[in-house]
KOLLUMTOR-509762 format. One record per residue (C-alpha): x negated, y negated, z; chain; residue number from 1. Coordinates in steps of 0.001 Angstrom, whole numbers. Layout:
# KOLLUMTOR-509762
<<X, Y, Z>, A, NUM>;
...
END
This chain:
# KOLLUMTOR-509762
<<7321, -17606, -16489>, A, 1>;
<<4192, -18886, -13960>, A, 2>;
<<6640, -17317, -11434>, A, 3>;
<<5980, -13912, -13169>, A, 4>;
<<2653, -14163, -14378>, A, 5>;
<<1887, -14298, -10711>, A, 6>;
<<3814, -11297, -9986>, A, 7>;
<<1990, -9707, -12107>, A, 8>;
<<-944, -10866, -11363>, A, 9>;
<<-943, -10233, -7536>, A, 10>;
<<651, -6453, -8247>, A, 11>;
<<-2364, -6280, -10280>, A, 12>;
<<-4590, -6649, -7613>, A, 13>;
<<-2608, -4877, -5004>, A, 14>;
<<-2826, -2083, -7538>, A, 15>;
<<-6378, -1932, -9413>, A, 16>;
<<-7947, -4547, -6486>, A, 17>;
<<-8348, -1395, -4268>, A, 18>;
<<-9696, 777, -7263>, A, 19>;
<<-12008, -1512, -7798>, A, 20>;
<<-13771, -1386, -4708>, A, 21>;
<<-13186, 2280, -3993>, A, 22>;
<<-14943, 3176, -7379>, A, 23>;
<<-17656, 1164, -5979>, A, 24>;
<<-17039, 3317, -2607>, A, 25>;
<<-17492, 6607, -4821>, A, 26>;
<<-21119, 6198, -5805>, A, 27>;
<<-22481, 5693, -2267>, A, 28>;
<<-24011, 8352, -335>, A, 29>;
<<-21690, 10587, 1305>, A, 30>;
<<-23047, 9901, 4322>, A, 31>;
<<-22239, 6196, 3951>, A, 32>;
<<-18667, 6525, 2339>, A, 33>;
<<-17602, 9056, 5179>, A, 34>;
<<-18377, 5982, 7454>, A, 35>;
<<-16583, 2834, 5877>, A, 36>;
<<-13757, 4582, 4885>, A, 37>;
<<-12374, 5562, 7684>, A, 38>;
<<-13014, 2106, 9207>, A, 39>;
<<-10737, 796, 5963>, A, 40>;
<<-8185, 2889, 7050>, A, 41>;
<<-7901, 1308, 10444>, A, 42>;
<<-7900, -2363, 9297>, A, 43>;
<<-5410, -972, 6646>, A, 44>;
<<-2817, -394, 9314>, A, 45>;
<<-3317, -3516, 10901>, A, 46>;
<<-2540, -5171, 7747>, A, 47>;
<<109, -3635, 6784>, A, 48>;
<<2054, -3758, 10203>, A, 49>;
<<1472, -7307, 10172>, A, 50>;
<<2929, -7940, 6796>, A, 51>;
<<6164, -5933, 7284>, A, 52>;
<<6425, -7179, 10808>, A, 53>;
<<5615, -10404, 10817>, A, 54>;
<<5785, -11780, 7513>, A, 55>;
<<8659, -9263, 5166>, A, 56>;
<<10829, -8739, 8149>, A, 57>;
<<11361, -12270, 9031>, A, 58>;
<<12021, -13479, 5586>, A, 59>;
<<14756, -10807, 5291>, A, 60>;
<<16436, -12071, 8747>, A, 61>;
<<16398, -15653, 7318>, A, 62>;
<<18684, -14639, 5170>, A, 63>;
<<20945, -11596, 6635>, A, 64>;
<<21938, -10630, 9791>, A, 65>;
<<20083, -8492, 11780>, A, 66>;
<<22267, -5525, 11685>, A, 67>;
<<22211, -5354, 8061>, A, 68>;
<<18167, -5515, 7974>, A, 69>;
<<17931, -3022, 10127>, A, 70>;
<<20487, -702, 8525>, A, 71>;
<<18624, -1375, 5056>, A, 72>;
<<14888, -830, 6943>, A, 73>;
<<16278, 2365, 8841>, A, 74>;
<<17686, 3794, 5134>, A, 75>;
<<14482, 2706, 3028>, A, 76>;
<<12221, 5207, 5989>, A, 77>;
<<15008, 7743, 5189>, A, 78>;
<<14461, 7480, 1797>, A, 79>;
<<10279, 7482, 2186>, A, 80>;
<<10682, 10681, 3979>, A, 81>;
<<12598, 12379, 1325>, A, 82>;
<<10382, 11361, -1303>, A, 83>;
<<7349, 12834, 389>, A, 84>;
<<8907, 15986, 635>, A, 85>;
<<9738, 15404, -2566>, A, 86>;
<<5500, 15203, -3079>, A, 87>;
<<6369, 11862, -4922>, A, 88>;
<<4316, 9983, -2172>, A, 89>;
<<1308, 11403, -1537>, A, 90>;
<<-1441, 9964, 308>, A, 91>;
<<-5511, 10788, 643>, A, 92>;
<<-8189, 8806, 2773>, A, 93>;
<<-11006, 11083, 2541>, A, 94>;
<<-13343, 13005, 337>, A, 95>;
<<-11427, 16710, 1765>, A, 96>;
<<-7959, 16244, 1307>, A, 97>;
<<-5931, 19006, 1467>, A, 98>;
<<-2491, 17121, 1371>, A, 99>;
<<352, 19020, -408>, A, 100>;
<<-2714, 21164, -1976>, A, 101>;
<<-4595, 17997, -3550>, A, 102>;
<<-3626, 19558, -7000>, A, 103>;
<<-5099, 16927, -9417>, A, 104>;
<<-1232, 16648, -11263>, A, 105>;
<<-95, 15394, -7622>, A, 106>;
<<-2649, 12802, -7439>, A, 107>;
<<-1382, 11048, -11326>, A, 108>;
<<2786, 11272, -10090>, A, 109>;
<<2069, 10563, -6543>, A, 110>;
<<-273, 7674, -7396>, A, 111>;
<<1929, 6149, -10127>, A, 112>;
<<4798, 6213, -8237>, A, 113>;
<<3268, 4677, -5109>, A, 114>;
<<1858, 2095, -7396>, A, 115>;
<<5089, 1129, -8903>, A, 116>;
<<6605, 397, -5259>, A, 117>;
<<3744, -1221, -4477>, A, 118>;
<<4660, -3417, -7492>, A, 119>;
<<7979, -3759, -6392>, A, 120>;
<<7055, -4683, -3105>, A, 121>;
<<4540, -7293, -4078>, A, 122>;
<<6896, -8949, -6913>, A, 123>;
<<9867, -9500, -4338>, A, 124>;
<<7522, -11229, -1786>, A, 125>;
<<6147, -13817, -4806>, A, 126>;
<<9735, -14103, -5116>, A, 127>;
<<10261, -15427, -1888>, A, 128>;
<<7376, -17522, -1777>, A, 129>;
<<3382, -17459, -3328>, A, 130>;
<<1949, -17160, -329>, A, 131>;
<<3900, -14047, 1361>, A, 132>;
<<2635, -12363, -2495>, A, 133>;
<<-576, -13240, -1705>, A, 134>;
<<-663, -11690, 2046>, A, 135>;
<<1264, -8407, 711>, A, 136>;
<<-877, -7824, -2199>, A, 137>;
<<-3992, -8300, 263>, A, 138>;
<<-2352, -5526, 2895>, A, 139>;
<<-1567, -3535, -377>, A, 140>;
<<-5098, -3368, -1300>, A, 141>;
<<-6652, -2610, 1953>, A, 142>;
<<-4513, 570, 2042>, A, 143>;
<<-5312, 1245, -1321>, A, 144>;
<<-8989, 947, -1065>, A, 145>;
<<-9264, 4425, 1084>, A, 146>;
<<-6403, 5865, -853>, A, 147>;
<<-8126, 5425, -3932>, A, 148>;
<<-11287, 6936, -3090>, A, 149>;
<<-9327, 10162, -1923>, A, 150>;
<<-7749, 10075, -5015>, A, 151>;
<<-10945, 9992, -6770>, A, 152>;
<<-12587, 12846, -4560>, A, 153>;
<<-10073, 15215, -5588>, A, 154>;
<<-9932, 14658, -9199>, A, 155>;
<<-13665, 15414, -8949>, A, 156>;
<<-12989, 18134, -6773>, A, 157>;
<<-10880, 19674, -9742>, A, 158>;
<<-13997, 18641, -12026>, A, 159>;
<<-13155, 15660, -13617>, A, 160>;
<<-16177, 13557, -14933>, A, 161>;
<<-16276, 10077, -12471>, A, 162>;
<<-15501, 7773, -15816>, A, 163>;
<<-12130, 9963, -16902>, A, 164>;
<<-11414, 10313, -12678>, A, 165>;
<<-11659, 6369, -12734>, A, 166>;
<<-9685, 5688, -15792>, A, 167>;
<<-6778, 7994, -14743>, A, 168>;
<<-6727, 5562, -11731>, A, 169>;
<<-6684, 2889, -13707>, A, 170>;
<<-3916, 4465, -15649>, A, 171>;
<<-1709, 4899, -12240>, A, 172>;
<<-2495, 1622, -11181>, A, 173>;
<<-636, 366, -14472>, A, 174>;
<<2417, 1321, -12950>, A, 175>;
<<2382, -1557, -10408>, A, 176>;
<<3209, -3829, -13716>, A, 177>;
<<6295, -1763, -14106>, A, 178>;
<<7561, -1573, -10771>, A, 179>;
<<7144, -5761, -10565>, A, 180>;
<<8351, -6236, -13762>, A, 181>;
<<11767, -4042, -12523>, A, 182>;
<<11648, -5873, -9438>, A, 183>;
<<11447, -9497, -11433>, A, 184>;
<<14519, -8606, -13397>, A, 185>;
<<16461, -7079, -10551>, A, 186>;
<<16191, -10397, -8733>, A, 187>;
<<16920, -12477, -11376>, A, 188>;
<<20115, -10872, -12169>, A, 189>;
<<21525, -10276, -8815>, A, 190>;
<<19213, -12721, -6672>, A, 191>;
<<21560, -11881, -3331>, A, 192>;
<<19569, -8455, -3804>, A, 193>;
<<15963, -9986, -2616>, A, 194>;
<<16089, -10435, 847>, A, 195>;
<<17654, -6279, 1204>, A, 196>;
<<14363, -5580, -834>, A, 197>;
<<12370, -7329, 1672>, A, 198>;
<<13564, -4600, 4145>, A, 199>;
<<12973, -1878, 2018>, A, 200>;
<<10107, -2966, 1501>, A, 201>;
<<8896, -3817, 4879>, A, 202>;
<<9813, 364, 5569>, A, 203>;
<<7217, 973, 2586>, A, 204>;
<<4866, -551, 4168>, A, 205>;
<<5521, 632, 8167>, A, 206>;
<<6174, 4329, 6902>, A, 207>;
<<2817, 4824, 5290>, A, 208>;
<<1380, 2545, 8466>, A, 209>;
<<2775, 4905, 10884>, A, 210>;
<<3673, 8498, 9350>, A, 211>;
<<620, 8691, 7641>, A, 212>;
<<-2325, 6696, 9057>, A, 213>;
<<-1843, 6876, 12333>, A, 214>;
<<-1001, 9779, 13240>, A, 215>;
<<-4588, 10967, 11296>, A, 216>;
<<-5874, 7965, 13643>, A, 217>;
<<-4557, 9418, 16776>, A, 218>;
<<-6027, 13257, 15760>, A, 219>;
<<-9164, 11612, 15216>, A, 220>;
<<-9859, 13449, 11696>, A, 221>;
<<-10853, 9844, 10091>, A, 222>;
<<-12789, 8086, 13327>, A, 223>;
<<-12885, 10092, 16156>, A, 224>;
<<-13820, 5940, 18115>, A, 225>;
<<-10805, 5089, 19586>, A, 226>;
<<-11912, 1255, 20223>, A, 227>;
<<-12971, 792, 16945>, A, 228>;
<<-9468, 1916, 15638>, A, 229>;
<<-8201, -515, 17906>, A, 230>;
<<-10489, -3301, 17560>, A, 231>;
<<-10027, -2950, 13296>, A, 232>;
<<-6103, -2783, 13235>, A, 233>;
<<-6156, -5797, 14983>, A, 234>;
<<-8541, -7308, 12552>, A, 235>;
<<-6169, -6296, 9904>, A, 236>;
<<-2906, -7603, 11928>, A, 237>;
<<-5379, -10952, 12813>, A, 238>;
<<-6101, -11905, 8689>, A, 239>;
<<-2107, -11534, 8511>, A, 240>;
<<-1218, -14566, 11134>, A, 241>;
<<-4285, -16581, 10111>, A, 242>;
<<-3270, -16695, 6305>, A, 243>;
<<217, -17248, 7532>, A, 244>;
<<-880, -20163, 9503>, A, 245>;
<<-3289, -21644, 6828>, A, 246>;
<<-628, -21577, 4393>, A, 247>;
<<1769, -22855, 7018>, A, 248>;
END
């Protein structure tokens, strides 16, 4: 049960930890949020390439061979690309967004489904060990922080007070319980399952890393400073090997 109530716990702030700070994020001047956002979204890919890289990926070798981690990684970015064209992943890092139309129903299923993967995601790794929970819900958040304030610009956008466009993310974010508490019970039924979720979820992680952030990083549409990109998704890829060496 402690096992779980971390789970929870760290899904929770992979989740709502990002909310929190982008609601924060929301009330700044303009001028000021079109700034540090795009800045997030750098360190954001750092962090997540570390994690799936360096930290999910090697946990899932420990355990399998490498043919079948790769097989399972190259099938989970299959199935990420079919789900965005399914609009079920959906993904907004500034204040105009004008993916899949930004309609504000798109923003509650593509939100609450991301969130319940990122559950998933973040459960499994507890499940391997604390500390690889704790690094994944911290690259979780950093991607969510930008996310969320997209999120939130468009629900305004579609004129949605700022207390109902925050609640409805809070409401999303929920879903994170229900993709770890899924993940929990998976596991503990057919525990030969976890390290095959590791992979899958190492290709959440890379997919939104490189079919969505960077490419917006490389057109320049988020931070048109090419060193600073560099300089903050190594940052991000940095705070991944220091925790794992601290906790090492």
């Amino acid at each position: 049960m402690h096992l779980l109530a971390t789970a929870l716990g760290l899904s929770l702030l992979g989740s709502c930890g990002g909310l929190l700070v982008a609601s924060s994020l929301v009330f700044f001047p303009a001028r000021v949020r079109t700034r540090l956002v795009p800045w997030l979204v750098s360190y954001a890919v750092g962090a997540l390439l570390g994690v799936a890289l360096l930290a999910l990926l090697p946990e899932a070798l420990a355990e399998l061979p490498p043919q079948a981690v790769f097989g399972t990684l190259l099938f989970g970015i299959l199935i990420f690309f079919v789900l965005e064209k399914l609009v079920l992943l959906r993904h907004c890092h500034t204040d105009d967004c004008h993916v899949h139309g930004a309609a504000a129903p798109l923003v509650f299923i593509g939100d609450a489904f991301h969130n319940f993967l990122d559950g998933a995601i973040i459960c499994t790794a507890v499940l391997t060990s604390v500390p690889l929970g704790i690094n994944t819900a911290i690259a979780v958040a950093a991607h969510e922080i930008p996310q969320e304030v997209g999120d939130v610009a468009v629900l305004l956008a579609a004129g949605y007070s700022r207390g109902r466009a925050l609640l409805l993310n809070v409401i999303t974010g929920i879903s994170g319980i229900v993709g770890a508490l899924l993940a929990f019970a998976t596991v503990e039924i057919v525990p030969g399952v976890r390290p095959y979720v590791l992979a899958i979820s190492s290709a959440s992680l890379l997919y939104i890393a490189m079919s969505d952030l960077i490419p917006d990083l490389h057109r320049g549409e988020i931070d048109a400073s090419g060193l600073r990109q560099v300089a903050l998704i190594a940052a991000g890829i940095f705070t991944v090997v220091a925790f794992e060496r601290m906790i090492g």
